[in-house]
FIVO-763742 format. One record per residue (C-alpha): residue number from 1; residue in three letters; z, x, y negated. Coordinates in steps of 0.02 Angstrom, whole numbers, plus 32768, in hexadecimal, padded with zeros to 4 digits. Layout:
{atom NUM; "ala"; {Z; X; Y}};
...
//
This chain:
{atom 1; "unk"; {7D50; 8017; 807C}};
{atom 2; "unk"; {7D69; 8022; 7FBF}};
{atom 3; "unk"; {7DEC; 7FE5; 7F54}};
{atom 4; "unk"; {7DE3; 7F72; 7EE0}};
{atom 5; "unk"; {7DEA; 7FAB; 7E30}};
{atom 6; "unk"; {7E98; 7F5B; 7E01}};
{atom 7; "unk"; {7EF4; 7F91; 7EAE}};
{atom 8; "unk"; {7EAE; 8055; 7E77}};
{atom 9; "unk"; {7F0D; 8041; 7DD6}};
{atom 10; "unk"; {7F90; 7FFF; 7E1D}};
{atom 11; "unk"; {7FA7; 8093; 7E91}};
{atom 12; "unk"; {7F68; 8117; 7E11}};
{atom 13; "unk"; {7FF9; 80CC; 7D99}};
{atom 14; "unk"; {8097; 80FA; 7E15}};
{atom 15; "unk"; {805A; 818D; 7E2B}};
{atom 16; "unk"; {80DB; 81EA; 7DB2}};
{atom 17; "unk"; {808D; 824B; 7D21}};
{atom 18; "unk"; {8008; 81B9; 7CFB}};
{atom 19; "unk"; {8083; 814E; 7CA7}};
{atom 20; "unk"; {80FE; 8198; 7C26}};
{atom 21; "unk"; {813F; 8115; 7BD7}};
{atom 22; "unk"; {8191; 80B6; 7C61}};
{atom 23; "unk"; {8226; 8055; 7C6E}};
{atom 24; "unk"; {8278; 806D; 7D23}};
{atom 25; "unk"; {82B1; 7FDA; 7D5A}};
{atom 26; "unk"; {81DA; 7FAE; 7D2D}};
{atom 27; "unk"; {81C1; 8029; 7D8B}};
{atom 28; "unk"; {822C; 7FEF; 7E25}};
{atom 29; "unk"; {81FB; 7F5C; 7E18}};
{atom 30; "unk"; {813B; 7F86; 7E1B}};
{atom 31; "unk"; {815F; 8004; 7EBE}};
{atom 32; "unk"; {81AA; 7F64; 7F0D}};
{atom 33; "unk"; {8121; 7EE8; 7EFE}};
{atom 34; "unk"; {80B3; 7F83; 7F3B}};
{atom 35; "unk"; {8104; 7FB5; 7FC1}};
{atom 36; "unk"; {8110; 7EEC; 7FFB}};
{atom 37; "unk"; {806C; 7EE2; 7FD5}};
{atom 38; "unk"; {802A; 7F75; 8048}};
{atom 39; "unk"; {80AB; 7F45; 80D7}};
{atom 40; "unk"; {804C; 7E93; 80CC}};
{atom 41; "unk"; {7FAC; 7EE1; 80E3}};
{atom 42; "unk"; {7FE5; 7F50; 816C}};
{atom 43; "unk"; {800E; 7EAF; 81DC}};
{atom 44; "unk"; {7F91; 7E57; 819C}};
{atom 45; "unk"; {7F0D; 7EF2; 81E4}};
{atom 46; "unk"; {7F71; 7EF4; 827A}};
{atom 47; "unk"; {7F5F; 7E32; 828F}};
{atom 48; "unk"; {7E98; 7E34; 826A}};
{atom 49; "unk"; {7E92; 7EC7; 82FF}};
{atom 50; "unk"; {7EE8; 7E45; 8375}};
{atom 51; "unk"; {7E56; 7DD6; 8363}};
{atom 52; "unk"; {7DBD; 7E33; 8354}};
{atom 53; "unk"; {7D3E; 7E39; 83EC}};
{atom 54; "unk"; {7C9E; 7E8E; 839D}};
{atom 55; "unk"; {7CA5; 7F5D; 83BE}};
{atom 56; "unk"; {7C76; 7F7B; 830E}};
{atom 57; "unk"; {7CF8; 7F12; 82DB}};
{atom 58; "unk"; {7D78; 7F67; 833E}};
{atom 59; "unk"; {7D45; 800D; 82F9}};
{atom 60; "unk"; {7D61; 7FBE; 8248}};
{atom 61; "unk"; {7E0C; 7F55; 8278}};
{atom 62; "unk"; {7E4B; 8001; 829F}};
{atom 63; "unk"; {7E20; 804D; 81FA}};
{atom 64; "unk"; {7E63; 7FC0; 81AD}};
{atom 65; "unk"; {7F11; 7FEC; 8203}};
{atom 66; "unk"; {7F08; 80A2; 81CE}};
{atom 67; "unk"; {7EE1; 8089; 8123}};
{atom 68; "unk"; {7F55; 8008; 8111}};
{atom 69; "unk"; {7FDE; 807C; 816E}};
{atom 70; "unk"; {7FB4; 8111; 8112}};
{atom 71; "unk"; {7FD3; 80AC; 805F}};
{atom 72; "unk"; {8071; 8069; 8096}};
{atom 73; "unk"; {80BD; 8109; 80CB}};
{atom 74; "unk"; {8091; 8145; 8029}};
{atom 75; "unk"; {80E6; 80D4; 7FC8}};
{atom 76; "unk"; {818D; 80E9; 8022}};
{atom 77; "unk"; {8175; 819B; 8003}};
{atom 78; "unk"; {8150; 817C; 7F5F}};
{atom 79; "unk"; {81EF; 810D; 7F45}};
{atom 80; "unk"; {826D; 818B; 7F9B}};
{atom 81; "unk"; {822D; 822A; 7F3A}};
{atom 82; "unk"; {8266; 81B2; 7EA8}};
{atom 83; "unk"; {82F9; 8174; 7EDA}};
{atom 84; "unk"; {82CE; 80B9; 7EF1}};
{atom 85; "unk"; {8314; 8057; 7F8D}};
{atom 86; "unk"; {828E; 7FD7; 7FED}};
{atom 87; "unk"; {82D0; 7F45; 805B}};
{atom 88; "unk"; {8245; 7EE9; 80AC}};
//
């Protein structure tokens, strides 16, 4: 499954070293809505699994959840190696 262009960039841009000139609590603040973001997608994965039937869709449900797993742990890990604290 691709990305669309704007949720790339939006990933490419916490990465640190793409951004110099970055205020932190912008920067906090952008982890935040990313991190709530990717945690919405993650249930929302999880929820589409829950009601899929079709094999192939199965197969794709689950890929769904990985991906969608695999960016949200990311972005916590992101956010602790720079200090910022998530409550969801």
């Amino acid at each position: 499954m691709l990305l669309p262009n704007a949720e790339i960039k939006q990933i490419i841009d916490l990465i640190p070293g793409f951004k110099t000139k970055r205020k932190t609590d912008d920067y906090r603040e952008e982890i935040c809505n990313a991190i709530t973001l990717a945690h919405q997608e993650w249930l929302d994965a999880q929820s589409f699994f829950e009601i899929v039937s079709d094999s192939d869709l199965i197969d794709h449900a689950i890929h769904k959840i990985d991906a969608a797993k695999s960016k949200y742990i990311y972005l916590l890990r992101l956010a602790r190696e720079n200090g910022i604290r998530v409550d969801i």
